[in-house]
C-alpha positions as CSV (number, residue, x, y, z in Angstrom):
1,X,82.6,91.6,44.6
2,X,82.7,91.9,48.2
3,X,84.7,89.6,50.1
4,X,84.1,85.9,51.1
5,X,83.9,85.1,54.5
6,X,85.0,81.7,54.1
7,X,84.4,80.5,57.5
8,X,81.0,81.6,57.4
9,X,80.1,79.8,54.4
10,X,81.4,76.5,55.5
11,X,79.9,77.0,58.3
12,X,76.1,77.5,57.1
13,X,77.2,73.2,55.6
14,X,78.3,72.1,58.9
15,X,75.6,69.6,58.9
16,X,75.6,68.3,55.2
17,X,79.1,68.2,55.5
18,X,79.2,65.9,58.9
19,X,76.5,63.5,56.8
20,X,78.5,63.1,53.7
21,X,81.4,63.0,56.1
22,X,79.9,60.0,57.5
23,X,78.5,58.1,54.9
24,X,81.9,58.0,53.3
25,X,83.7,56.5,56.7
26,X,81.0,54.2,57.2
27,X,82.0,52.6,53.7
28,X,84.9,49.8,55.0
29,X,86.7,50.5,52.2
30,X,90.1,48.3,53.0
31,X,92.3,46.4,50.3
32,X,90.9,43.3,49.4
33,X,92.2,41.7,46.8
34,X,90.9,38.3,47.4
35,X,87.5,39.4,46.6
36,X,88.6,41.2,43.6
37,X,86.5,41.4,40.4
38,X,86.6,43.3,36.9
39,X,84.7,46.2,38.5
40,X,86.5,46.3,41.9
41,X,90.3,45.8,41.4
42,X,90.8,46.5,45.0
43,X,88.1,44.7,46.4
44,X,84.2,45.6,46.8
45,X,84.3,48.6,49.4
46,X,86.8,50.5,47.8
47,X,85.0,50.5,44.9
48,X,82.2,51.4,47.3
49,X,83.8,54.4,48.3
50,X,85.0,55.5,45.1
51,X,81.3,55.2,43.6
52,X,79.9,57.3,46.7
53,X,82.5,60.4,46.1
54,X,81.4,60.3,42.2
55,X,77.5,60.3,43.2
56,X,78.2,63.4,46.0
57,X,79.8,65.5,42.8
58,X,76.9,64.5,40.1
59,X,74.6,65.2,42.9
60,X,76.3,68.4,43.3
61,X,77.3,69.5,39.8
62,X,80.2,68.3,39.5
63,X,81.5,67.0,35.9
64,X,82.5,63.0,37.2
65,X,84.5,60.5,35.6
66,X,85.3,57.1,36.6
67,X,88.7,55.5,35.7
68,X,89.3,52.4,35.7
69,X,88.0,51.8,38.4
70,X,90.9,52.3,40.5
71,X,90.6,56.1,40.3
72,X,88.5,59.2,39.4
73,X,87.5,63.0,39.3
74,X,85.4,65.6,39.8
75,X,85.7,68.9,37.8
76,X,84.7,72.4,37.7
77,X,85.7,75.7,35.4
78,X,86.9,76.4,32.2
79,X,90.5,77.1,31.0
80,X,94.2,75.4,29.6
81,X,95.1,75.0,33.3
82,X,94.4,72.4,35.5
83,X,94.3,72.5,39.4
84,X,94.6,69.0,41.2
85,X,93.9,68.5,44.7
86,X,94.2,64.4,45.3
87,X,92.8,63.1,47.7
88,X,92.3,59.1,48.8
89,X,89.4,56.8,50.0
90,X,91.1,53.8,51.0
91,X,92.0,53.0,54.4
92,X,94.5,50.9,56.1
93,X,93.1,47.9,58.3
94,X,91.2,48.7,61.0
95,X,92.9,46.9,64.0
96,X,92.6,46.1,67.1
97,X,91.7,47.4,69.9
98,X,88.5,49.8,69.4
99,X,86.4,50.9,72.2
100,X,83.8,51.8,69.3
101,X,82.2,51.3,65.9
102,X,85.8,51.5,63.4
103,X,83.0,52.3,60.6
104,X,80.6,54.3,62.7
105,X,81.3,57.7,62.2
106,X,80.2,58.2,65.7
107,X,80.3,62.3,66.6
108,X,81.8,62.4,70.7
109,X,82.4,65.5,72.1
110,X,83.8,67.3,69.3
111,X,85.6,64.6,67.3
112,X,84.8,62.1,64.1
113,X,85.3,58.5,65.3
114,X,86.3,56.1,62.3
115,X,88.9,54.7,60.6
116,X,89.6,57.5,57.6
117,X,88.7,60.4,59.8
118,X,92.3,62.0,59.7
119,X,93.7,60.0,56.8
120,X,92.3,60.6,54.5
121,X,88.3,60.8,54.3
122,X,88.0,63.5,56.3
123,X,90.5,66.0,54.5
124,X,89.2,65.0,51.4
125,X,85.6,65.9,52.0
126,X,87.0,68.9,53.2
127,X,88.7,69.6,50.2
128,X,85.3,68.7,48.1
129,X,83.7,71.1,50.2
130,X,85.8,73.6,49.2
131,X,85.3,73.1,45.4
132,X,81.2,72.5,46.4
133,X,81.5,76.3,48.2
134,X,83.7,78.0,45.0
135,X,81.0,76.6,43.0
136,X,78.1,77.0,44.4
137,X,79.5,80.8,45.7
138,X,79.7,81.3,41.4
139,X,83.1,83.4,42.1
140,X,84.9,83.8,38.5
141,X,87.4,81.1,37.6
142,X,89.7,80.7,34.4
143,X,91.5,77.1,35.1
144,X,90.0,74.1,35.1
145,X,89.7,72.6,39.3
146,X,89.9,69.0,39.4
147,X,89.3,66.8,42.6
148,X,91.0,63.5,42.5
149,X,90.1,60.4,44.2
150,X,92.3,57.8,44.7
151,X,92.1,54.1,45.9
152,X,94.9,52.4,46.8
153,X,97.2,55.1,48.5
154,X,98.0,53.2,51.4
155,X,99.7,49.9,49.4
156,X,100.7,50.3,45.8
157,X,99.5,53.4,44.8
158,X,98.2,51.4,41.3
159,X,95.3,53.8,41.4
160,X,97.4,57.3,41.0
161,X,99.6,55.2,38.7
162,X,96.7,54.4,36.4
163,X,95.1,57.6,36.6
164,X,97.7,60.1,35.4
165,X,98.4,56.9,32.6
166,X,95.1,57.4,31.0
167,X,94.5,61.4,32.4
168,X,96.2,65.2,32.2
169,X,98.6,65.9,34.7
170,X,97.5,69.0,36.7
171,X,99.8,72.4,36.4
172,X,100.0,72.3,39.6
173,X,98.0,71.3,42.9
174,X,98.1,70.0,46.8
175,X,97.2,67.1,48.5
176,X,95.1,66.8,51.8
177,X,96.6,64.2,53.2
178,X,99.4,65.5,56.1
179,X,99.8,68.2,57.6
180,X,99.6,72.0,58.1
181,X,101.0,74.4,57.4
182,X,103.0,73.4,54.3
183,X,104.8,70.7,53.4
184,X,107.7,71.1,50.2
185,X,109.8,68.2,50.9
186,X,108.8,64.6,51.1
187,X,111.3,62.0,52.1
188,X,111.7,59.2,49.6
189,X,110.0,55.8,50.6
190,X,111.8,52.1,49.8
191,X,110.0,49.0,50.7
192,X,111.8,45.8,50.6
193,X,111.8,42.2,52.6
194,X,114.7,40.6,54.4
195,X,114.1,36.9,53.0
196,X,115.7,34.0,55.1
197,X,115.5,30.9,53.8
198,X,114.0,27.8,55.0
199,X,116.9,25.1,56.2
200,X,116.4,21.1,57.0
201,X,119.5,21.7,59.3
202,X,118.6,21.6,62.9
203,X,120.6,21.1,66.2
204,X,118.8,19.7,69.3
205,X,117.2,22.8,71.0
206,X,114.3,22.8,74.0
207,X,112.6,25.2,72.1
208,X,111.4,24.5,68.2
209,X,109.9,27.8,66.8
210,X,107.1,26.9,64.4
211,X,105.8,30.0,63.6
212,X,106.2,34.2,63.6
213,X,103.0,36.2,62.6
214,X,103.6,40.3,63.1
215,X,102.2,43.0,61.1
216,X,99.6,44.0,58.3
217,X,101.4,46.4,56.1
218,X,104.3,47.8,55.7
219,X,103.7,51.5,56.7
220,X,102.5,50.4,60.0
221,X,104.0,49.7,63.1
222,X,102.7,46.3,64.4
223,X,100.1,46.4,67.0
224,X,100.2,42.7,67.3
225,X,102.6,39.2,67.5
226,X,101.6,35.7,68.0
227,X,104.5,32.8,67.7
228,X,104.0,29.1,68.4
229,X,106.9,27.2,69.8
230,X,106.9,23.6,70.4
231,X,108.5,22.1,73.6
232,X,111.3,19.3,73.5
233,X,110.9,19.0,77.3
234,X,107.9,18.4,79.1
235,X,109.1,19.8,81.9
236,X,109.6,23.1,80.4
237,X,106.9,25.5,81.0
238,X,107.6,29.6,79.6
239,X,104.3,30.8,80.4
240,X,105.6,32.1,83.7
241,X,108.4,33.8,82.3
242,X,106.4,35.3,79.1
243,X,104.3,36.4,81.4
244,X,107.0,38.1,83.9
245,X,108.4,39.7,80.6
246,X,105.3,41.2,79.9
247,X,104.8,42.7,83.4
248,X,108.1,43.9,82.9
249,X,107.9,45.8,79.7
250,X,104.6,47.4,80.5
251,X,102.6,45.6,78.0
252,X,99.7,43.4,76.8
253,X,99.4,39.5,76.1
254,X,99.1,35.9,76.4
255,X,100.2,32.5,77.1
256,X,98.7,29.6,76.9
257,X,99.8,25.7,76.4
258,X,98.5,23.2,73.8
259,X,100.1,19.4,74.7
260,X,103.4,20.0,73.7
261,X,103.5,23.5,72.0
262,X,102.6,26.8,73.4
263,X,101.0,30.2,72.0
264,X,102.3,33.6,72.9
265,X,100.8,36.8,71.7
266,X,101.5,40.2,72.3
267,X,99.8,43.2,72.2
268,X,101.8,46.6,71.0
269,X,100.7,49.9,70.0
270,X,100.5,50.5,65.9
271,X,101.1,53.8,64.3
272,X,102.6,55.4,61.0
273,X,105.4,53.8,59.9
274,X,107.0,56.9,58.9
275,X,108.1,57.3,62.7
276,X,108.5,54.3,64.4
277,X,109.0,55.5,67.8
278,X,105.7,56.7,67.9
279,X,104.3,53.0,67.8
280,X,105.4,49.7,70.4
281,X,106.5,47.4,67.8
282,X,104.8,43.8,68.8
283,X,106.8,41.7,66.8
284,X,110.3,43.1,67.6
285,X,109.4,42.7,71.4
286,X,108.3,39.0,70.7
287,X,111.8,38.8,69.1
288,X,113.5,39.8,72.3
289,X,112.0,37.5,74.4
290,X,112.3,35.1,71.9
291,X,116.0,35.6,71.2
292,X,117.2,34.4,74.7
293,X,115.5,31.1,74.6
294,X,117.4,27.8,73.5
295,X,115.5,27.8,70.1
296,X,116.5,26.1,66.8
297,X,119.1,27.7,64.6
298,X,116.5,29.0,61.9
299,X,114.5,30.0,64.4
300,X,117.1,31.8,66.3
301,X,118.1,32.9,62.9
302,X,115.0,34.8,62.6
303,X,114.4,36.5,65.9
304,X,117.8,37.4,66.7
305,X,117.1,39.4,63.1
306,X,114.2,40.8,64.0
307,X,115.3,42.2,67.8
308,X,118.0,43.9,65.9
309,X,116.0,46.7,65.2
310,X,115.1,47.2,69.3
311,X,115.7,50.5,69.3
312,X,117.4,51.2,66.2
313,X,114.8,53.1,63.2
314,X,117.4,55.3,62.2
315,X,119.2,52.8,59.4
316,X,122.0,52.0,62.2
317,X,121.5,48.1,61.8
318,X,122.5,48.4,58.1
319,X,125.2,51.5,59.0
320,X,123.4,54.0,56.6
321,X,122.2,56.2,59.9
322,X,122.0,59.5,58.1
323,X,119.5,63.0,57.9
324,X,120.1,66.6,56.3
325,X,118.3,69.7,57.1
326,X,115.5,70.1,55.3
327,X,114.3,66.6,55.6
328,X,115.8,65.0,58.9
329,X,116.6,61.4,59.5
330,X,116.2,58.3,57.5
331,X,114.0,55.6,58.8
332,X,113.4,52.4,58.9
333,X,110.0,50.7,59.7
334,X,109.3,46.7,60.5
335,X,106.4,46.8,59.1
336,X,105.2,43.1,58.6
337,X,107.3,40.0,59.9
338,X,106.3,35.9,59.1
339,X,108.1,32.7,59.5
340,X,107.6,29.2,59.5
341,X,110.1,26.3,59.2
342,X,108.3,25.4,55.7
343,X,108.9,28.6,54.0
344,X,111.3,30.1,56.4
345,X,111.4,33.9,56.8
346,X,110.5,37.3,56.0
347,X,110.4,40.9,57.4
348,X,108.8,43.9,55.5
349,X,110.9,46.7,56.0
350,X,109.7,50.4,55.3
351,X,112.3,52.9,55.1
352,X,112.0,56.9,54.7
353,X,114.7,58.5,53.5
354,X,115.9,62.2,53.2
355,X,115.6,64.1,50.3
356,X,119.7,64.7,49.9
357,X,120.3,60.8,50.4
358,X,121.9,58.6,47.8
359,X,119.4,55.7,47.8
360,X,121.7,53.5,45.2
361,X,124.4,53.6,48.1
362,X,122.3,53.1,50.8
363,X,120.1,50.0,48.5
364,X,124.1,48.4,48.1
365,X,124.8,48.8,51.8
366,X,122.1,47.0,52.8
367,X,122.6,44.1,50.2
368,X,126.1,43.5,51.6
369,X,125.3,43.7,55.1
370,X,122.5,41.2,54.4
371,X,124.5,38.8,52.3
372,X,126.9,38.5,54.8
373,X,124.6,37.1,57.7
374,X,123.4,34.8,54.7
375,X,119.8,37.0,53.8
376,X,118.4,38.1,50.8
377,X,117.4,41.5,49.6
378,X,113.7,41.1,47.9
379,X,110.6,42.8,46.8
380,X,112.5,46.7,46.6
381,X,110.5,49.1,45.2
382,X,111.2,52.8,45.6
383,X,109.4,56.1,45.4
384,X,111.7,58.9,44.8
385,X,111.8,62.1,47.4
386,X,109.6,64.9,46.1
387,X,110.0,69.2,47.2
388,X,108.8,72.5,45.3
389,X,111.4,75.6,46.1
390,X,110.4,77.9,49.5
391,X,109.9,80.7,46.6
392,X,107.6,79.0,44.5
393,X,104.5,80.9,43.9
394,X,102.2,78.1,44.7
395,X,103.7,78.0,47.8
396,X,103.9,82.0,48.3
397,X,99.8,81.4,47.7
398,X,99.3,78.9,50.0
399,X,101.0,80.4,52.7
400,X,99.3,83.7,52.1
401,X,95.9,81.8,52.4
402,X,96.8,79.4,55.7
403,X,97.9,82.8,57.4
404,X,94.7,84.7,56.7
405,X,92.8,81.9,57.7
406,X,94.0,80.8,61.2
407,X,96.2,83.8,61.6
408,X,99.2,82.1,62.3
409,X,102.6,81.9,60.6
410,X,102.9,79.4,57.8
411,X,106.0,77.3,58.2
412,X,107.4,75.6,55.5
413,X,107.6,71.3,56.9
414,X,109.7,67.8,55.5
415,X,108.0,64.7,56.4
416,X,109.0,61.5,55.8
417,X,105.3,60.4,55.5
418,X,104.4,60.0,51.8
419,X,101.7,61.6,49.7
420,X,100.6,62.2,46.5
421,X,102.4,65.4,46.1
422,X,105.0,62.9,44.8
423,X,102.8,62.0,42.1
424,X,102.5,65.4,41.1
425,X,104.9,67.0,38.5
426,X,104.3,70.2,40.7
427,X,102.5,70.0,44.1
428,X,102.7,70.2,47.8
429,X,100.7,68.2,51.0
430,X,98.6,71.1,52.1
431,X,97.1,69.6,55.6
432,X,95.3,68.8,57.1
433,X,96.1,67.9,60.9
434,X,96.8,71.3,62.2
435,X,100.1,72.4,64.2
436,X,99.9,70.7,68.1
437,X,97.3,68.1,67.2
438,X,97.9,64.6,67.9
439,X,98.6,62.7,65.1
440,X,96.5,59.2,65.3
441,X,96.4,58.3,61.7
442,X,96.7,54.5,61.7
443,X,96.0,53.7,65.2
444,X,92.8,52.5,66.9
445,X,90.4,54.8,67.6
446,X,91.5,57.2,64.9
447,X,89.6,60.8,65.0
448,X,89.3,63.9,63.5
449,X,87.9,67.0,65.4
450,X,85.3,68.4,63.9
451,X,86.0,72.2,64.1
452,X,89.6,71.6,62.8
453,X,88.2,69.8,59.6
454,X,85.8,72.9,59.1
455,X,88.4,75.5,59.5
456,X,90.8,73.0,56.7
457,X,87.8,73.7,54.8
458,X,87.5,76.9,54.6
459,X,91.3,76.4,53.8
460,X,90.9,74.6,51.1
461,X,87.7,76.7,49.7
462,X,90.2,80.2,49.7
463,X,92.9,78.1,48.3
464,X,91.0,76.6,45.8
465,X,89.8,80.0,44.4
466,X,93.1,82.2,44.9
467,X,95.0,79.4,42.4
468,X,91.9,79.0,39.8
469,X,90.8,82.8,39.4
């Protein structure tokens, strides 16, 4: 058999790939549990999305099968061995700030416009492409390929969790859902909530804070704050100096006066959660304004809390600061922050940690430290770090195929961004935002660039076959 020129045969499905592409981002397929039904455990366009990716592989060949629900596969070749590549449809909220479509799919000058593109619709179609081409190429297989789709990888992960209940657990595999070239070490991930609790004790204050609103989820850096504080003086007006402090930080918002309480909002810049400093955290620069006003002692409480973070991602506030070299430094994310004198307080906290850390340590730390300002530790839920060993053959193979491909060296990377490789018993993120690219996973106005996502293709097609023949 002579050999595949990869590139060529990805390119001669440019434009079905682009269509399929786009008919998958224009699907809105965000959590939505409200809505949920029988059929649609994670709300209507998720299951939406799921559907679409099992029509593409029946259309295609593909053996399909739906589970649950919440997850599902597509599956070529014959053999004991299974190959998993797991890929995810779901997409974190949309946000604010858009100059176009979110769901539009809108092709500009090289680049995929829509929420998904880069995480993780786009890598995932690449990856199906890449099965579509070893199929439809007939090259000779002897394991079994399997493409799965999850649902609900940017919350809970529910849908991995119910898959590999009910389903084989692949021999090995990679996920398309980070970056190139390799990645064999994951940082752990702990969510948790700093819980104050609501108080009917109150000193006399000008300034009565009624209510804290930051923040969608817990992996994202809040693009957005809005508080409403009501006024004991009516000769007190803050708009002025809400204002001033926005001129003087550089950013976004509003002030504006309703009888005796008044509205602020601010406007920050969201991003992954796995590095805040790539974001402007709204709600922690509400906090700071907020923290030098005469407010009320649970409301003080709170925002003095929350402005303890200015600055500090590195687990400093809680004195578990720490990183190691294959996996760098722990972090800590504010993710979602709401209080009101009813139900008093909470901030979502989203911490990354490295892959040599003792997390039972670290967890105890942080209950002492919060027990002795009088907060609770609630909600933890942990997902363990994950790495394969630099010799490992799947990553000998991978690295063989990356370097044909773009010609460069494939280095071995730790994130603290988490995939399903953890969900793997053996597996890697493979991909698929390429060395020097800008990462704007999560933020408004999200793209992929085409050519990129058609060379990951062709990626993913040569890795597919080198692991299956």
């Amino acid at each position: 058999m002579s050999k595949v020129n990869w590139m060529d045969e990805v390119t001669k499905r440019k434009d079905d790939f682009i269509k399929d592409l786009q008919g998958l981002l224009q699907i809105k397929s965000v959590l939505d549990e409200e809505k949920a039904t029988a059929n649609a455990p994670l709300g209507q366009g998720i299951k939406d999305a799921l559907q679409y990716m099992l029509d593409l592989g029946e259309k295609d060949g593909f053996t399909s099968k739906n589970v649950g629900n919440l997850a599902g596969h597509l599956e070529m070749g014959q053999g004991d061995e299974l190959i998993g590549v797991l890929g995810h449809v779901d997409v974190v909220p949309e946000g604010d700030g858009w100059s176009m479509d979110p769901y539009g799919g809108i092709v500009k000058d090289g680049k995929i416009y829509a929420r998904g593109s880069s995480d993780d619709k786009g890598p995932t179609i690449a990856a199906y492409y890449g099965m579509k081409i070893v199929k439809e190429l007939g090259l000779p297989i002897n394991k079994r390929v399997r493409l799965i789709i999850g649902t609900d990888e940017e919350s809970d992960w529910r849908c991995v969790d119910h898959y590999f209940e009910h389903e084989e657990m692949p021999t090995t595999g990679f996920v398309p859902d980070a970056d190139f070239p390799i990645i064999f070490a994951e940082k752990g991930i702990a969510d948790f909530d700093i819980v104050q609790s609501p108080t009917a004790e109150q000193r006399t204050s000008i300034y009565e804070l009624l209510s804290f609103e930051s923040g969608r989820r817990y992996n994202m850096v809040p693009d957005h704050a809005k508080v409403e504080i009501k006024v004991q003086d009516e000769q007190v007006n803050i708009i002025q100096d809400f204002l001033a402090y926005l001129t003087q930080e550089k950013l976004e918002g509003d002030a504006i006066a309703d009888n005796d309480m008044f509205i602020l909002t601010l406007v920050g810049k969201s991003a992954h959660g796995a590095e805040p400093r790539n974001g402007i955290n709204a709600g922690i620069y509400m906090a700071r304004f907020l923290q030098n006003l005469d407010l009320d002692d649970a409301g003080k409480t709170y925002v003095t809390t929350v402005a303890e973070f200015n600055e500090k991602s590195r687990g400093e506030v809680f004195g578990i600061a720490y990183e190691d070299e294959d996996s760098g430094d722990l972090t800590i994310n504010v993710g979602v922050m709401t209080y009101d004198q009813k139900n008093g307080g909470r901030i979502g906290l989203n911490m990354r940690y490295p892959v040599t850390f003792n997390i039972e340590d670290g967890k105890s730390k942080i209950s002492s430290v919060l027990e002795e300002k009088g907060l609770m530790l609630d909600k933890y839920s942990d997902s363990k770090p994950t790495y394969v060993k630099k010799d490992d053959p799947l990553i000998k193979t991978l690295q063989k195929v990356y370097e044909e491909q773009t010609g460069e060296k494939a280095d071995l990377l730790a994130i603290g961004g988490g995939t399903y490789a953890r969900a793997l018993d053996h597996g890697v993120a493979f991909g698929a935002l390429f060395p020097g690219r800008e990462d704007v996973m999560h933020q408004k106005d999200e793209y992929a660039i085409v050519d990129d996502l058609l060379l990951a293709t062709a990626i993913y097609a040569q890795a597919i076959y080198e692991l299956a023949k």
